[in-house]
N, C-alpha and C positions, 0 to 999 in steps of 0.2 A: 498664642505664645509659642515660640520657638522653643522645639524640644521637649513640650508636652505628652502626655500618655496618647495613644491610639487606641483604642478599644476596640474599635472597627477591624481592622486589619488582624488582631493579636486576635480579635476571638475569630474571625474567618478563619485563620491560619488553621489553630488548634482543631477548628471541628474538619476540617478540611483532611489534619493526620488522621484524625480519631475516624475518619471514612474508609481512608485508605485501609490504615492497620485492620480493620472490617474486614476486609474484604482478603487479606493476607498479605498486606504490602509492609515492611518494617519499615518505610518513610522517614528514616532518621536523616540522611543527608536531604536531603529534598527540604525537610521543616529546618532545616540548621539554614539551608539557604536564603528559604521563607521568612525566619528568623532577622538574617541580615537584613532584607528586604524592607521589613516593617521598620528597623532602627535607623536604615535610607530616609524612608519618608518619613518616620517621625524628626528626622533631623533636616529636609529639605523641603517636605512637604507637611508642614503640619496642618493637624485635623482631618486629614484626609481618611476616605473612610471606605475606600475602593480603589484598584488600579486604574491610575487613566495613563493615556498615552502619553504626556508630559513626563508621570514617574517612572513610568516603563523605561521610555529614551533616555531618562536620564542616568536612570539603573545600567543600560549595556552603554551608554557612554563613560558613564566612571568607570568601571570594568576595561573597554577599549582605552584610555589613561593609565592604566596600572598596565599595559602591556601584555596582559594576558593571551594564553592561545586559544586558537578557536574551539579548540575541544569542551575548554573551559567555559567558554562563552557559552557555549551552548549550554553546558551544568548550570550555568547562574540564570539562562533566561528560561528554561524546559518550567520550573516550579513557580514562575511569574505565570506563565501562560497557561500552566495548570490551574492558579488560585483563580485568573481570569475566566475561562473557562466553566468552573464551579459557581463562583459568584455571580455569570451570566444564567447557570441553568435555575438559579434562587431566585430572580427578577430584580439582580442588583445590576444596573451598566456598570460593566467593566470593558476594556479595552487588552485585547488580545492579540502579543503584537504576531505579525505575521512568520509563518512556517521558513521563508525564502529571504527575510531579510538578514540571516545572519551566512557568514561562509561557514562552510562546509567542512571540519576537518579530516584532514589527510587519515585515509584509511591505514589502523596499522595491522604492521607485519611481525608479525611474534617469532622471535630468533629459537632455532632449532639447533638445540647444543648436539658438536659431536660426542665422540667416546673419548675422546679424549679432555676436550673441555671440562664435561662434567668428572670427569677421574680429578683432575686440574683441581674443580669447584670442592669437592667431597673434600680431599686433602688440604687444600684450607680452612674447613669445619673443622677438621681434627686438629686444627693448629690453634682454634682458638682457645685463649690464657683466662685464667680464671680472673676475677675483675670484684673489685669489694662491694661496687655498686647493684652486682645485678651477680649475686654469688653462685648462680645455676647456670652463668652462661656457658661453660666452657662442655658443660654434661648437654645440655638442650640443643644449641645449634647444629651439630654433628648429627643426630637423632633427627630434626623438623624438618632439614632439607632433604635429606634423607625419604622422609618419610610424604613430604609434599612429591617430590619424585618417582616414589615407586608405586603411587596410594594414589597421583593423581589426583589431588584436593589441594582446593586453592588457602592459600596461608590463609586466610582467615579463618578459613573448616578447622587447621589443623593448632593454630595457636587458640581455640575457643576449647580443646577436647578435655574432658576429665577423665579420672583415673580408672573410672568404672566405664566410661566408652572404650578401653583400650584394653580386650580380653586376649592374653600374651597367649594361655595353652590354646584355645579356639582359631587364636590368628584371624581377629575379626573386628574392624575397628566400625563404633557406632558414630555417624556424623547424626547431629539433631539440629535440627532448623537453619539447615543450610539454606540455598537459593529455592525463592519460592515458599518457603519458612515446608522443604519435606525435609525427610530423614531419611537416612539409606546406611546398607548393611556395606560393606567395604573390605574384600579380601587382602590379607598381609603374604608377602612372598615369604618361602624359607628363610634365606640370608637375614631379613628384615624384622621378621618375626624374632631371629635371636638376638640383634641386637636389640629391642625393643624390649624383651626379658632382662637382660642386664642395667639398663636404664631405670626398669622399673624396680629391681632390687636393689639397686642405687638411693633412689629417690622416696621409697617405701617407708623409708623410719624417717624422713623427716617432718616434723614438726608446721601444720596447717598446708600441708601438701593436698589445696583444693583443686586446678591445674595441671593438666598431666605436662604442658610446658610452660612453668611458673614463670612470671614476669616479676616484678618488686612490688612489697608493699600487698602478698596477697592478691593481689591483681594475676589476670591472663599477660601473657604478650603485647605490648603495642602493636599494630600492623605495621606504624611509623617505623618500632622499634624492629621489627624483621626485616623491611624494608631497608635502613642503615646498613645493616648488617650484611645483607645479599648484596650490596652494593661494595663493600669494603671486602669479601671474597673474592669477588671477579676481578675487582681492581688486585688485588692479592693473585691472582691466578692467571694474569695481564689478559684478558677476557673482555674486548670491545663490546659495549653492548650498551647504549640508551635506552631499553625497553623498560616495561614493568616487572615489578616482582611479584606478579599476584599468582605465580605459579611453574614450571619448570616444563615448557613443551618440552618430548623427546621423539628423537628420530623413530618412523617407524618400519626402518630397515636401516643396512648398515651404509647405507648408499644414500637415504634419504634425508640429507642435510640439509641446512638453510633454508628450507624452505620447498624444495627442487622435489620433485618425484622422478623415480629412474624409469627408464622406459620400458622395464621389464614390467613391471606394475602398471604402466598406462596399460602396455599391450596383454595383461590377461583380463584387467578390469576390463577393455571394451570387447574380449574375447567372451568374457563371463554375459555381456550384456549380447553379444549377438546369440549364444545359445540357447540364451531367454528368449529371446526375440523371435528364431525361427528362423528358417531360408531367406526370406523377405525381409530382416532388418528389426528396426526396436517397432514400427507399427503394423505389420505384416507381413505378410495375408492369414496365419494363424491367430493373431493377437487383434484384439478389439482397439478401439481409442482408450477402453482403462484396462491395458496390457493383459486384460483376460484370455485364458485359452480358446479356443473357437470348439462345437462341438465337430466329434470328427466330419459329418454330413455336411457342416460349412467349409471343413479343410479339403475334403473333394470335391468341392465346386470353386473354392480358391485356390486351388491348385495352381501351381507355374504352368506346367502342359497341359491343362483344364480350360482356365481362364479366355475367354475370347478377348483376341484387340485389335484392332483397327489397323491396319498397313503404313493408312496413309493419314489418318486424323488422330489426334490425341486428344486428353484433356489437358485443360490450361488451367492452373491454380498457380502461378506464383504471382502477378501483377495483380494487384485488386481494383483498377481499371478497366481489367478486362475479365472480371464477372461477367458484365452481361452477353458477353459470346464467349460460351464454357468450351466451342469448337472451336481448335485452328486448322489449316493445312498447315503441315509439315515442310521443309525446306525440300523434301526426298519425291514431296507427290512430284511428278510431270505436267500437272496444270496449275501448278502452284506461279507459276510467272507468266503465265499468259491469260488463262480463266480467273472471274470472280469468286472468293467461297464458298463452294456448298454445303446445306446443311445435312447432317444425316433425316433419312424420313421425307425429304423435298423430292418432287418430279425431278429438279433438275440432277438433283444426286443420285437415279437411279432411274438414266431415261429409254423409254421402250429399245427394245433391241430387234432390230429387223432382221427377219429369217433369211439364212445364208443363201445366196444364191450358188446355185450348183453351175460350177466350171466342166470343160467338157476338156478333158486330156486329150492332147495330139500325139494320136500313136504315129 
């Protein structure tokens, strides 16, 4: 019957999270996806009791129907092919659709606010009006972006924080099960640190203050809801910008905008790498294949004015055709266009020399 229970699928699913979270994965979008997956086939495919390739295809063709982008594609098909996967290593066939048949999306490029922008961004924080819905907006927004900015923590770190992660005299904010489910200590700048004190004397006497940035109803922040919001500053602050908001890259020079690095910083970063490197470059003649120092007894035999080479023959390492004859001549030898190559160590590369005959000067 159409639209029956699946048990097959619902309890794969579940033990499949309950794997993951093991092992330290929070698996919540993955199983939300999984989720829809099962309610797919329970409504197209009933009784089904594994992935086959019929519901797979038909999974990233509805998908491709709704318009979506590829980015997304890929979010919807990654936790199919994981379940497939799992189910194959159990001795269930599943059907696992391939790595290459979906596109590829476009890599993104994360916008690099000037100093001015973000002066721009901040000053609209401070503009915003207090609201009956969400009555701590006008105290919080001002304070998160802030504080995702200068802390370097992605809105999520920073709308999950409570009152006792955020020690104002210490200047030390505690993230707990951020990415990877670790925790890290987190230094607060001066400036920051005091408006962070004032917020918290603000916020201190109110009433179920579990949140150090309370959302409604007792609840943290929505991400949804930070998200709206970052996007109605910029547009407030006429600040082009399509990206996400899961965080506030910043320049890290004054020169280093959009993106671009200034060429003063190329040229000491490969300054810094050549004096690692030695006379000889980033793999020589001091430094080993794993950029180790040589002891001094190797550094005077690989010496520059040490080193024996060849006038007229080199080694040839860039074509890998031409492994099998690691010698060439050179364009410079003088038998190079009329003699055949010789090898080093061969009669013919080093053939008898007949003793000079002595000439008789005419006095």
């Amino acid at each position: 019957m159409k639209g029956s229970a699946n048990p097959g699928l619902a309890v794969a699913i579940a033990a499949l999270a309950a794997d993951k979270r093991a092992v330290g994965y929070k698996y919540d979008a993955e199983e939300w996806v999984l989720a829809r997956f099962e309610a797919f086939c329970r409504a197209e495919f009933p009784g089904l009791e594994t992935v086959t390739k019929a519901s797979a295809e038909a999974w990233i063709t509805a998908a491709r129907e709704r318009g979506v982008r590829p980015a997304t594609l890929q979010g919807l098909a990654a936790p199919v092919r994981e379940l497939a996967r799992w189910l194959g290593r159990r001795g269930t066939e599943a059907y696992v659709l391939p790595a290459r048949m979906l596109p590829r999306p476009a890599r993104y490029v994360p916008h690099i606010y000037t100093d001015r922008e973000l002066a721009d961004l901040f000053a609209q924080t401070d503009r915003c009006r207090y609201s009956s819905e969400a009555p701590f907006r006008h105290l919080v927004m001002p304070v998160l972006f802030r504080t995702v900015y200068a802390c370097g923590l992605r809105s999520s770190e920073a709308r999950l924080l409570r009152p006792g992660d955020v020690d104002v005299s210490a200047g030390v904010l505690q993230v707990r099960d951020a990415k990877g489910g670790k925790d890290r200590q987190v230094p607060v700048s001066g400036p920051l640190r005091e408006r962070l004190g004032g917020y918290h004397a603000r916020m201190a006497g109110q009433p179920g203050w579990e949140w150090f940035f309370p959302g409604s109803a007792g609840q943290p922040l929505a991400l949804l809801n930070v998200y709206k919001n970052f996007r109605r500053f910029l547009w407030q602050a006429r600040i082009s910008h399509g990206g996400r908001g899961h965080g506030l890259p910043r320049p890290r020079s004054k020169t280093h905008v959009r993106g671009q690095q200034p060429a003063d910083m190329v040229r000491r970063r490969r300054g810094r790498q050549r004096a690692a490197a030695g006379p000889a470059g980033l793999h020589g003649p001091f430094l080993d294949r794993r950029h180790r120092l040589l002891p001094e007894a190797d550094r005077r035999v690989l010496s520059p004015d040490r080193r024996p080479r060849p006038a007229r023959v080199r080694r040839h390492r860039a074509a890998r055709h031409r492994r099998a004859a690691p010698w060439r001549l050179t364009s410079r030898s003088p038998c190079a266009a009329s003699s055949p190559p010789t090898w080093p160590g061969s009669a013919a590369a080093h053939p008898a020399r007949s003793p000079p005959t002595a000439t008789r000067s005419s006095s």
